[in-house]
N, C-alpha and C positions, 0 to 999 in steps of 0.2 A: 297742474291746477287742481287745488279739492273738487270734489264732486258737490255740485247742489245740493239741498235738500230739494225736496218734491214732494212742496208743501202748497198751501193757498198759495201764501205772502210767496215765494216766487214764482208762482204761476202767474200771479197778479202781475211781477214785476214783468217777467215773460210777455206778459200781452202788451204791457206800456210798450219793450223795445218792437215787436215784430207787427205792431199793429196795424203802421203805416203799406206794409207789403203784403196784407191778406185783405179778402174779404170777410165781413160780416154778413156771415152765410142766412139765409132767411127762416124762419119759423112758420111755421101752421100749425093750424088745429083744426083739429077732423072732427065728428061722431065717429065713434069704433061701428056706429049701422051701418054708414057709407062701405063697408068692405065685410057685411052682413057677419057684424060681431056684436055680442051682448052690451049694454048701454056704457061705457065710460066715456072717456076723452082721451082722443090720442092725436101728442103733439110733435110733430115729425122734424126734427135739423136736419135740415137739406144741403149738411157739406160736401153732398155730390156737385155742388154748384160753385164750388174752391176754385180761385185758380188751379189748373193743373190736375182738376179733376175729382180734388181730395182732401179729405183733412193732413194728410201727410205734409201736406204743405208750411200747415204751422211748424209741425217740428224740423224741415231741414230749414227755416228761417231761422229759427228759435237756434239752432246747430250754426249758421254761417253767422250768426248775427252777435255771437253770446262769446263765439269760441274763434280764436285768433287761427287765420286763415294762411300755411304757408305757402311761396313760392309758387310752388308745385300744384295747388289747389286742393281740390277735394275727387273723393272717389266713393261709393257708394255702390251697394250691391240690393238686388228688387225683384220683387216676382213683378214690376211695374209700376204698381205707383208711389212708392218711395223715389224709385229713381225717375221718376216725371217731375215730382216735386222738385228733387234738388237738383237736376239740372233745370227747371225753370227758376229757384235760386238763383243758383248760379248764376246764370245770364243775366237775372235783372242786378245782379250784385257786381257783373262783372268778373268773375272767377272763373279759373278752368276747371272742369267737371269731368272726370271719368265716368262712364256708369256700364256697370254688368248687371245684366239680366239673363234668365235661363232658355232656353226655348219653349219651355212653356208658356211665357208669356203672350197674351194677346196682342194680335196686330195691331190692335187700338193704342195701346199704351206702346210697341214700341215706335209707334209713328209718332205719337204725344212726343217720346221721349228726342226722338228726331228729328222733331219739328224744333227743338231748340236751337241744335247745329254744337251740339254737347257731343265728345268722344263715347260711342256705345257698342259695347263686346257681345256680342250674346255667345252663353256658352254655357254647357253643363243642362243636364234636363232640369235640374229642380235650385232651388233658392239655395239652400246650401253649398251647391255649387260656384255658384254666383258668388258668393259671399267670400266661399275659400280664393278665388282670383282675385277678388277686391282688394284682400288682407293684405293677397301677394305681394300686390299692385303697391299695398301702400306700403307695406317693407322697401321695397325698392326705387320708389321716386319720393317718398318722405309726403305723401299728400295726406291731408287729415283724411280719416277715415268713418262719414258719417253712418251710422246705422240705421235701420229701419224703426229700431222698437226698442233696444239694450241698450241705451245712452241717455242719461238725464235729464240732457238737453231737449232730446226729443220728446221723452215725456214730460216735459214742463210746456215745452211748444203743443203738443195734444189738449193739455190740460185745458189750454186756454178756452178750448171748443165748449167744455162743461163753463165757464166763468161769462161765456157768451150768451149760452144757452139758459142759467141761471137771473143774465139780467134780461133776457128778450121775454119768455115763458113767467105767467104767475105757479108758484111753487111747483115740484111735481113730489110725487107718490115713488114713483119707479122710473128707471130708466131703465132700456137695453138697449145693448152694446155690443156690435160684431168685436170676436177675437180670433189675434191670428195668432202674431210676436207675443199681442197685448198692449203694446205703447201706447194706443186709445184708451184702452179700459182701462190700466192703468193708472194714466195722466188725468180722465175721470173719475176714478175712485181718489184719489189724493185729493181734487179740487173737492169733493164732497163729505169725505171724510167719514159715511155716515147718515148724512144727514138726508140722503135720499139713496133710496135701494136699488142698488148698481148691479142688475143681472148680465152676467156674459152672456154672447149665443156664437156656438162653434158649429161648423160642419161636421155633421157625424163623422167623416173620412180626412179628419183633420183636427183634432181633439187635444189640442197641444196644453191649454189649461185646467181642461176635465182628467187628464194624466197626471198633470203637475200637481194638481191637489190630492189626489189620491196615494199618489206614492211621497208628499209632502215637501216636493224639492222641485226644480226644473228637469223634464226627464224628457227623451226621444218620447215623438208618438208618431203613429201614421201621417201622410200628410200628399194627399188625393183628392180629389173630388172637382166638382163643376165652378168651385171658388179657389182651387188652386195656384192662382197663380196672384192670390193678394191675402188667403189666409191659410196657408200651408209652412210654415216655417216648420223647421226639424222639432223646435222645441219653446216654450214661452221664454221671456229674459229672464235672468237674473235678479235687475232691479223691477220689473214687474212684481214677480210672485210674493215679496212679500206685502208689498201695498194688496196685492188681491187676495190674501191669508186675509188681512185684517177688512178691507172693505169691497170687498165683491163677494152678495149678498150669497149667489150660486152660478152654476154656468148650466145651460140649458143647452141639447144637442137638435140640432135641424139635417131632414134629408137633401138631399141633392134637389129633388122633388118638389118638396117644400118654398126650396130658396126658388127654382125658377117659378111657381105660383105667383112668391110674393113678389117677383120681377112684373110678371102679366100684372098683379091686383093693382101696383101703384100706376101701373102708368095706365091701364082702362079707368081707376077712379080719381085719381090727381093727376094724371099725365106728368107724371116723375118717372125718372129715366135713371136708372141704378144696376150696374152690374153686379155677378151673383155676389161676390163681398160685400156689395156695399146693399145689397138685402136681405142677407141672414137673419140682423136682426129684425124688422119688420115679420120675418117668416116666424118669428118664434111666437109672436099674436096669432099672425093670419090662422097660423098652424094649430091653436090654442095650448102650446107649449107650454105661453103663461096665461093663465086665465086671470085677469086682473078681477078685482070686487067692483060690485056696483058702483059709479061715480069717481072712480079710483081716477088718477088724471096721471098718465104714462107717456114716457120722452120714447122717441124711438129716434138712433141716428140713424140716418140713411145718406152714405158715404163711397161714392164710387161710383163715375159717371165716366168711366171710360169705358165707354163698350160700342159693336154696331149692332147691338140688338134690335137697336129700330133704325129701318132702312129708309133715309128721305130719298132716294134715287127712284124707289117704283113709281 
């Protein structure tokens, strides 16, 4: 099958097929005072509230939904929430689902993931790992092989999150965007094209697009820290980097530090509930990484709501 473009018009088409199977994740808007920051607007997607936990969820719908499903089903490799995603695909699709994860993964997500009643490997410390077993996997029982971030599909399924957020929010200025793969920022920068200033924010200990750009290609980078196990991949995609050449404005680096701050700040002032990937980018405000202008009106996703950082049991 040709490959997509991963443009508006199929992201557009994208949200018509997958729309019936997601949520229409909610928006706010804050004062940047509320979290004792100089005077703009900051308005937060909260597709930590996804089925499944995540925006990953657009893309393995967008991936089961687009792309002809053999026999054998699907398999799928995750520092977590990719493969929560698409074995809760899966399930509601009716498909068999393998999924590898590495031991690094959080309890949280692989109970998510277990909670489906989806076949799950865990093996290998790091995501690469997982990935090489997937590949294996799908060499040998012929199952499609959904990706996290590298497949068209899923960045058209990401997209969609910017085409949601574009009609809920009146205009924005900027947006930030956690990067791991990239298949958000990505699928983001393609639905905007431009038209509004798409900053990355990477873990300093996991810099896979701040590399890529500098050596001007996809390249190995470090890949550690306390967001490890949802923005560590070995390296950004393929079909990311050149959509983020042309429309990802810069990428901004956050400490380990940082990101659990911006863990505490939202949920002491919104009581938003976000694991450390899915508050990067918030951290990259909190942190004043990016210091927006006066009145400037800035998107912040906040994406990743598998965690037990807050205990209801005490």
């Amino acid at each position: 099958m040709p490959v997509p473009n991963i443009d508006r018009d199929s992201i557009a088409r994208t949200y018509d097929v997958i729309r019936p199977f997601i949520r229409r994740t909610p928006v706010i808007e804050v004062a940047a005072t509320d979290f004792g920051l100089s005077d703009f607007r900051a308005v937060l997607k909260l597709e930590s509230t996804q089925h499944a936990g995540s925006f990953k969820t657009r893309g393995a719908f967008a991936n089961l939904l687009l792309r002809e499903i053999p026999p054998a089903g699907v398999v799928a490799a995750s520092g977590g929430n990719h493969g929560a995603a698409v074995a809760y695909a899966a399930t509601r699709l009716s498909k068999p689902a393998r999924i590898y994860v590495p031991t690094i993964s959080s309890p949280a997500k692989v109970a998510r993931i277990r909670a489906c009643g989806v076949d799950l490997c865990v093996t290998g410390e790091r995501y690469a790992d997982a990935l090489a077993a997937s590949q294996a996997r799908a060499a040998e029982s012929g199952a499609l092989q959904v990706h996290a971030f590298d497949q068209a599909e899923t960045l058209l399924g990401q997209g969609t999150l910017a085409l949601e957020f574009e009609e809920q929010s009146a205009p924005l200025d900027t947006l930030l965007v956690g990067v791991g793969g990239g298949g958000l920022a990505g699928g983001i920068a393609a639905w905007f094209a431009g038209r509004v200033r798409v900053i990355g924010v990477e873990p300093e200990l996991s810099p896979t697009l701040t590399r890529a750009l500098e050596a001007g290609r996809p390249v190995p980078a470090e890949a550690g820290g306390i967001a490890a196990d949802s923005l560590a991949p070995k390296q950004v995609g393929d079909l990311v980097f050149p959509i983020a050449q042309r429309h990802v404005d810069r990428v901004l680096l956050v400490s380990d530090d940082e990101i659990r701050a911006a863990q505490q700040k939202l949920w002491d002032s919104v009581r938003v509930v976000a694991e450390p990937g899915g508050a990067a980018a918030f951290a990259a405000l909190l942190a004043r990484r990016y210091q927006p202008s006066a009145g400037e009106r800035v998107g912040v996703v906040v994406s990743g709501g598998n965690t037990t950082a807050v205990d209801f049991n005490r």
